[in-house]
C-alpha positions in Angstrom: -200.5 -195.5 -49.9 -199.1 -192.4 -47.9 -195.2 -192.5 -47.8 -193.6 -190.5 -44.5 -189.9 -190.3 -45.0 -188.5 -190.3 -41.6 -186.1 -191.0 -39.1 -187.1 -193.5 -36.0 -185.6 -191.0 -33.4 -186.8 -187.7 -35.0 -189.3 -186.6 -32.2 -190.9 -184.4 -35.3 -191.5 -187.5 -37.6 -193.1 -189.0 -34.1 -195.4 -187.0 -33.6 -196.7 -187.4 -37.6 -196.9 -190.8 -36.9 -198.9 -190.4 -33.7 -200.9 -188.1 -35.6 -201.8 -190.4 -38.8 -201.7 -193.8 -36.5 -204.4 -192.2 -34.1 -206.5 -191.0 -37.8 -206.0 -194.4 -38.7 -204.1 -193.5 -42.1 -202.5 -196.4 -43.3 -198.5 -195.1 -44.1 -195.5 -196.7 -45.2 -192.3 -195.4 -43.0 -189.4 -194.9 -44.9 -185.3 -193.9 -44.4 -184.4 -191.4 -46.8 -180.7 -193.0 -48.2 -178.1 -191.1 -47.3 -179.7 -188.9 -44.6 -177.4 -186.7 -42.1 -174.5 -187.5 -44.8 -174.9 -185.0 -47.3 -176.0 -187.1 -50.0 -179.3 -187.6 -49.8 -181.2 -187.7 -53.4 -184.3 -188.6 -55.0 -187.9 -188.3 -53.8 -187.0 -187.2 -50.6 -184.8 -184.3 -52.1 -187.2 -183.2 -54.7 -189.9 -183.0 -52.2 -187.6 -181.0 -48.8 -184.9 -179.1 -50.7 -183.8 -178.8 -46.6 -183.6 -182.5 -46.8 -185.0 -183.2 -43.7 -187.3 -185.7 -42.1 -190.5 -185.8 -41.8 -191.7 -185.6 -45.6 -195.5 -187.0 -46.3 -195.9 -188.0 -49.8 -199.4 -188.5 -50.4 -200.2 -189.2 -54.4 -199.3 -186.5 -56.3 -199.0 -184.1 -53.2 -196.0 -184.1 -51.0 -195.4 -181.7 -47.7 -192.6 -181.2 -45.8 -192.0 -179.5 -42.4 -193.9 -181.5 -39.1 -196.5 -178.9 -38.7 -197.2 -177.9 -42.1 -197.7 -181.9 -42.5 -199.7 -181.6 -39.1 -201.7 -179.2 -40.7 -202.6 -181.0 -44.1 -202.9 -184.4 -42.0 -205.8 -182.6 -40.4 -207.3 -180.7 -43.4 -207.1 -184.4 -45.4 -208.4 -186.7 -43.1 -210.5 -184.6 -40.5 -211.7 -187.2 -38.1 -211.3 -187.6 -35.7 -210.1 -184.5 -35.2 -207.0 -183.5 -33.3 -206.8 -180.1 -33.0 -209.8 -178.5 -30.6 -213.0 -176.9 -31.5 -212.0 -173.4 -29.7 -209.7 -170.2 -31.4 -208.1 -170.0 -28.2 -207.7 -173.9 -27.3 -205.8 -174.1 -30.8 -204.3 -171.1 -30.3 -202.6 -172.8 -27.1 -201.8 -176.0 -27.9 -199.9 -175.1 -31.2 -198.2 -172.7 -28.9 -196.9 -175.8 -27.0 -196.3 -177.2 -30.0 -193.6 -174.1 -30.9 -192.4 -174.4 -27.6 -191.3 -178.3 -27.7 -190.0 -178.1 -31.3 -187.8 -175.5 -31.0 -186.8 -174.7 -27.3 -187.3 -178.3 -25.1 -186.0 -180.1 -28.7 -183.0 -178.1 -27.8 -182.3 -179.3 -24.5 -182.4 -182.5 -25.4 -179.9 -182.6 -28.6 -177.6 -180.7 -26.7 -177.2 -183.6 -24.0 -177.7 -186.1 -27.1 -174.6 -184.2 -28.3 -172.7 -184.4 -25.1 -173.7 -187.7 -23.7 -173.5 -189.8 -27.6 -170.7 -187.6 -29.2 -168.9 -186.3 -26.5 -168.9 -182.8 -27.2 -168.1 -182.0 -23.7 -166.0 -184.1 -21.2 -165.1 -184.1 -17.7 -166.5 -180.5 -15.2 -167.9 -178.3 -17.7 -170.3 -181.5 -19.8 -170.8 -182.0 -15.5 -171.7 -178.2 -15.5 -173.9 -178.8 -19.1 -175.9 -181.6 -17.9 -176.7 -180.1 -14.3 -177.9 -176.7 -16.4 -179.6 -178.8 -19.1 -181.6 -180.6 -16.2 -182.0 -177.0 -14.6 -184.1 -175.9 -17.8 -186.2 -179.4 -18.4 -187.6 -178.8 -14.8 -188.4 -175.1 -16.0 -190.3 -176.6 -19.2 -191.7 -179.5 -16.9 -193.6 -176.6 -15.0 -194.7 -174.7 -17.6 -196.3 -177.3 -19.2 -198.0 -178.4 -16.3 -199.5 -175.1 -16.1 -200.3 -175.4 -19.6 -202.0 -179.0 -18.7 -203.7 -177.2 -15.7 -206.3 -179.5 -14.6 -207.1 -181.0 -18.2 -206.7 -184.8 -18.6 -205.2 -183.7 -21.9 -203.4 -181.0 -23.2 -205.9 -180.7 -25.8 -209.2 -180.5 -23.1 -211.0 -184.0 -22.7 -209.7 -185.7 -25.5 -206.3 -186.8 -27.0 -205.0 -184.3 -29.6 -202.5 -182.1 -31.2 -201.1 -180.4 -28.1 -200.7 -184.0 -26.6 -198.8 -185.6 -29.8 -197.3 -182.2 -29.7 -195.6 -183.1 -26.3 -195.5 -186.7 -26.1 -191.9 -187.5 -28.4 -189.9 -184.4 -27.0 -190.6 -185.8 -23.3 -190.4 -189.5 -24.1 -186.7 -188.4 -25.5 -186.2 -186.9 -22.6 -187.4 -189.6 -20.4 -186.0 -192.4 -22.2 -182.6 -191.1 -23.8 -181.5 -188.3 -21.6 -182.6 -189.3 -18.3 -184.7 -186.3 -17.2 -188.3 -187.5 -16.4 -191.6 -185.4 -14.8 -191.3 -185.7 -10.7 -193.3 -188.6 -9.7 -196.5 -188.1 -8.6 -197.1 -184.7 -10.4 -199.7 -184.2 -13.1 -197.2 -184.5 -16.0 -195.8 -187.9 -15.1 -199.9 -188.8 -15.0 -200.2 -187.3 -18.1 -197.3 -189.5 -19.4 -198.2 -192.1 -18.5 -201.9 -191.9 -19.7 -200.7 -190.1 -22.9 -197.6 -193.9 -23.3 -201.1 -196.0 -23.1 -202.1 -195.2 -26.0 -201.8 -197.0 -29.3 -200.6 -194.3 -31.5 -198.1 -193.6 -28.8 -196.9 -196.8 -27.4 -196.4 -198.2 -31.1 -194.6 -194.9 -31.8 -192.2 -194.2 -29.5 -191.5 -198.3 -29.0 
């Protein structure tokens, strides 16, 4: 049995569970103890020294970092597959993949930090919000050039560049408040792309 350490929020353990759910690979979830305290130990330690989620233990093999695990989710189960047949097709959805792991994650922790934690109160977390909500409409139009007139981000079929996309702007949906204009190809793509299995039971 394949263990994925993970957290239920993490958009990057989401989209490794999108990833094995829509392979089929049968996985047991678990909560690393003492995760986000400083004190977390064991199996999970020895396998991240960052002690991050995800981590994929599979056997005597374990991988940490969501791509890298993307990557060997791929090259160890290979159908169906997720990332596209072309150089350049992969080439552009793992560049969407960059982009929503390390610039629209951002967005959205920042207005986690503000809105759960109350980093900032009162005009300027006003000022934060209305800026944050500024640059998800930015990313909202890039990636509906990305999606262009593809059903999928991957071409004709569900893939990588979707998974890639789906947890970052179901957080940002669902948590922050900041959602695709209606009628526009990315809230069809949403929608479409929250049908799915893999998805729905994912982000759930």
């Amino acid at each position: 049995m394949v263990t994925l350490y993970e957290h239920p929020l993490s958009p990057y353990a989401q989209k490794v569970k999108i990833a094995l759910r829509e392979k089929g690979v049968a996985f047991e979830a678990a909560l690393p103890g003492g995760l986000g305290a400083g004190d977390a130990a064991g199996e999970f330690v020895a396998a991240n020294p960052r002690a991050e989620v995800p981590v994929l233990i599979d056997g005597g093999t374990a991988v940490f970092d969501s791509t890298i695990i993307l990557e060997y989710v791929e090259d160890r189960w290979p159908a169906p597959a997720l990332l596209p047949a072309g150089a350049a097709d992969r080439a552009r959805v793992r560049m969407i993949e960059e982009v929503m792991d390390t610039h629209f994650e951002a967005v959205n922790w920042g207005l986690g930090e503000i809105g759960w934690f109350r980093r900032a109160e009162g005009e300027l977390a006003a000022r934060l919000v209305a800026a944050a909500a500024r640059q998800t409409r930015g990313f909202f139009a890039w990636l509906e050039r990305q999606l262009g007139d593809r059903a999928w981000f991957n071409g004709e079929e569900f893939g990588w560049g979707d998974l890639a996309v789906a947890p970052f702007v179901g957080t940002s949906v669902r948590v922050v408040g900041n959602a695709p204009a209606e009628g526009c190809a990315m809230a069809a793509w949403l929608e479409r792309a929250s049908a799915r299995p893999a998805v729905a039971t994912t982000l759930a």
